[in-house]
N, C-alpha and C positions, 0 to 999 in steps of 0.2 A: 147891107152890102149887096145883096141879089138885086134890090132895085137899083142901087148908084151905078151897077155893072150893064143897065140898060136904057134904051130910049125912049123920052115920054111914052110913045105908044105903044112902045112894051109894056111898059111898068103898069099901062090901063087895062091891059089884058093878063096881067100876073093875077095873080090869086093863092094865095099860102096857106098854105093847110098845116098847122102844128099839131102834131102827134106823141102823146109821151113815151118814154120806151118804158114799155111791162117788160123786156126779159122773156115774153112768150111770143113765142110766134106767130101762133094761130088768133093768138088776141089782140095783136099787132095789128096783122094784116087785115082783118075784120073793121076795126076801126078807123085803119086808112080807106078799107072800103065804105062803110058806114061816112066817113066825111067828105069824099070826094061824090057822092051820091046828093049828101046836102047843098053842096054846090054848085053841083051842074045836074041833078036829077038823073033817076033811077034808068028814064030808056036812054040817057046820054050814051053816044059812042068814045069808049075811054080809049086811047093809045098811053101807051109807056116805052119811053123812051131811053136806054140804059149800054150803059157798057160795062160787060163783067170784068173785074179786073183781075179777079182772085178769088179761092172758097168764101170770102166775106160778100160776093154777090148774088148768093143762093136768097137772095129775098127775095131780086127778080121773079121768080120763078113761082112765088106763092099768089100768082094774082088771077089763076084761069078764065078765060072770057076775057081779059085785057089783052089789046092787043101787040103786041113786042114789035119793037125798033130798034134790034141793036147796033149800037155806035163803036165804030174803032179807036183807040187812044187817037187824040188830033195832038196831043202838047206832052212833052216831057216834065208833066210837072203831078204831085198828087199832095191831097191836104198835111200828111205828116210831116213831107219836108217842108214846107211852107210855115207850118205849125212851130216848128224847129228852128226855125231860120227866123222868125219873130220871134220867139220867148228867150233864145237863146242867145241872142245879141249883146255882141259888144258897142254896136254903135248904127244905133237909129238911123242916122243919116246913109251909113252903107247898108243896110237894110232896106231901107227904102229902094234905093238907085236898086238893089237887085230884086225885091219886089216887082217894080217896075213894067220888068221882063213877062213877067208872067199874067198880071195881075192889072186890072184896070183900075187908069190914073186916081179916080175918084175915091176907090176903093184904098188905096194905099194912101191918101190923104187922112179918109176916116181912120186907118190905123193906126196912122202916122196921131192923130189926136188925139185918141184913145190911150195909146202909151204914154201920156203923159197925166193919167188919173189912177186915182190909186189903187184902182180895182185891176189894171195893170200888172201893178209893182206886187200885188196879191199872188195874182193868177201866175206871175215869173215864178214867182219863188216856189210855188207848188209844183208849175212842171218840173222845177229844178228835183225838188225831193223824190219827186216818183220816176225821175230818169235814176237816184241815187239808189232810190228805193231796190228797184227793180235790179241791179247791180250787187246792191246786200241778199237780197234773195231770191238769188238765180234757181231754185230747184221748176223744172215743168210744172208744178203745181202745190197747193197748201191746201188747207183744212183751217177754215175759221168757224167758232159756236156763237150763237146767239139768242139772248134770253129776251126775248116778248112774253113781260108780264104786265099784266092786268090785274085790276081791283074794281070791280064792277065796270064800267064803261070809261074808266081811266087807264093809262098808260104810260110805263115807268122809260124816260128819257134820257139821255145826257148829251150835252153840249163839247164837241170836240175842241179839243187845245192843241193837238200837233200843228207842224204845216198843212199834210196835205187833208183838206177838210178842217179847218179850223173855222171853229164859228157854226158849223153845223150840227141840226140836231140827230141823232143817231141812236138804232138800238143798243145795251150795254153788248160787248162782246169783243172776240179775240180771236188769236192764232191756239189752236190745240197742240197742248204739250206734245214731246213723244211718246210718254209712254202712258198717257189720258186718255179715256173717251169724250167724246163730242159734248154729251150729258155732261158730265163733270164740269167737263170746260167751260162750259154756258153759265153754271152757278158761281165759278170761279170768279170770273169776269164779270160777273152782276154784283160780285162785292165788291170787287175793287175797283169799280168803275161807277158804281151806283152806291155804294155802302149799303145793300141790301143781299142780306145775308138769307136763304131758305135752307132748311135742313134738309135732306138726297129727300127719304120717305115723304115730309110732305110737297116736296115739288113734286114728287112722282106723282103724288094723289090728286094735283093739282094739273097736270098734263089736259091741255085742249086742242092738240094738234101740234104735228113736227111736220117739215118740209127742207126738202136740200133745195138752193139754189146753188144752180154751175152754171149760168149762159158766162158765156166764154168772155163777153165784151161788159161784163155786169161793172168789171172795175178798170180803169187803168194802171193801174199795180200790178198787174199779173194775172196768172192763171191762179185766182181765188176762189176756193169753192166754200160757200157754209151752208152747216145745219144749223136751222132755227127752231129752237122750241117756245112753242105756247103754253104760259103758267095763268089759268085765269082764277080767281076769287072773287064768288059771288058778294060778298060782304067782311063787314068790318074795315075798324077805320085803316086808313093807306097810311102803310107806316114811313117814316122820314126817310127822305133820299141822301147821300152824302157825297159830293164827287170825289172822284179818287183819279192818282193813276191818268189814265190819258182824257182826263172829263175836264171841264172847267165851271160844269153846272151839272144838275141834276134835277129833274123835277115829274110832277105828273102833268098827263095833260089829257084831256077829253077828248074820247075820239070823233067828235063830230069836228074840231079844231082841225085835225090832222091835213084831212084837204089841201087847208088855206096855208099850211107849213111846206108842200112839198116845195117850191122851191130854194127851203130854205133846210132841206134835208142832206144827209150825207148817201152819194150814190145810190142804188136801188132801196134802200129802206124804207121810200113810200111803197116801194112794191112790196115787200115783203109783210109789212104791217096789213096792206089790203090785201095779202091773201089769209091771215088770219080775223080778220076783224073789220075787211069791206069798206076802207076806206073811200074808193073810186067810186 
């Protein structure tokens, strides 16, 4: 879409730099510098170009030695309602004509195609649930546990079956009760979501690391925060998985695999797997 929105001799001087999102800042913006160096080399003079639109612009600002350009709103338009105004349509054709408006013609064609494959018809019905989502659970924020365990250099999975994230792979885990700890919650939810049952004492014994994740933008559900704990075991054989509950599979899987799965993962979880077990 970036290229269809320009002219040949634009598009020969574009250059795309893909960056994954870690959830961290510092390791973010490192490796957006780290790539833009690959690109144009280390004495290159960089410009950034930007307009803050809101506290979600504080990235500007991680890049010292780059030099700042900043741009004023030119158009009344910004990705969410855009976003909203395709997934959320009643009809393509007025969609389009109001596309149009804002968006270049090229651009609105390829959308216009797009909407008719079924990675589409997928993608609607997901926005659909997490605008419902978000609606059933209005509280500022949650608390969800997650159990990352291991059996030598394997790793216990499950395959989501809701809407939102279905078909993706994920760590076992959930919303903590009210009146639960996070601990608890994490073994909870590895049974009923893995059929992998650990008794409190030897998970405890078992503990190779816990981490809270809270970047604010980690989900589009909400303000979700989790604590992930690491259960590792040097040996003996890996006992059967069963899904359950919100899984439609279960399985183990080798962490050197993990890599080649992230885009087939459910929201941050490859980030969370690589901070205990270095996937990246």
């Amino acid at each position: 879409m970036l290229r269809l929105s320009l002219t040949a001799e634009q598009r020969d001087r574009l250059l795309v730099l893909p960056v994954r999102d870690y959830y961290d800042d510092d390791r973010w913006s490192k490796a957006v510098r780290a790539g833009v160096e690959d690109l144009v080399g280390r004495s290159a003079s960089v410009c950034m170009v930007g307009h803050k639109k809101d506290r979600t612009s504080y990235y500007l600002d991680d890049f010292p030695g780059w030099r700042s350009v900043p741009v004023e709103r030119t158009l009344d338009i910004d990705a969410t309602g855009l976003r909203r105004m395709y997934f959320e349509s009643k009809s393509l054709g007025v969609t389009a004509m109001l596309l149009r408006q804002s968006v270049p013609a090229q651009v609105v064609d390829y959308l216009m195609d797009w909407a008719c494959t079924p990675a589409y018809e997928r993608m609607k019905e997901e926005h659909a649930a997490v605008l419902q989502y978000r609606l059933d659970w209005p509280a500022p924020w949650y608390m969800t546990a997650d159990a990352i365990v291991t059996y030598g250099d394997y790793v216990a999975l499950i395959r989501r079956k809701g809407v939102i994230g279905r078909g993706l792979w994920a760590i076992p885990g959930g919303f903590v009760n009210p009146h639960e700890r996070a601990f608890n919650a994490g073994l909870r939810e590895l049974e009923e979501e893995a059929g992998l049952r650990l008794m409190v004492m030897l998970a405890k014994s078992a503990v190779k690391g816990r981490a809270l994740f809270d970047h604010p933008l980690r989900t589009p559900r909400g303000r979700i925060m989790s604590e992930a704990t690491h259960y590792h075991f040097s040996d003996g054989p890996r006992p059967e998985l069963v899904c359950g509950s919100d899984a439609d599979a279960a399985d183990w899987f080798h962490k050197s695999d993990l890599l080649g799965m992230e885009s087939r993962m459910f929201e941050d979880h490859p980030v969370m797997l690589d901070q205990f077990l270095g996937v990246f």
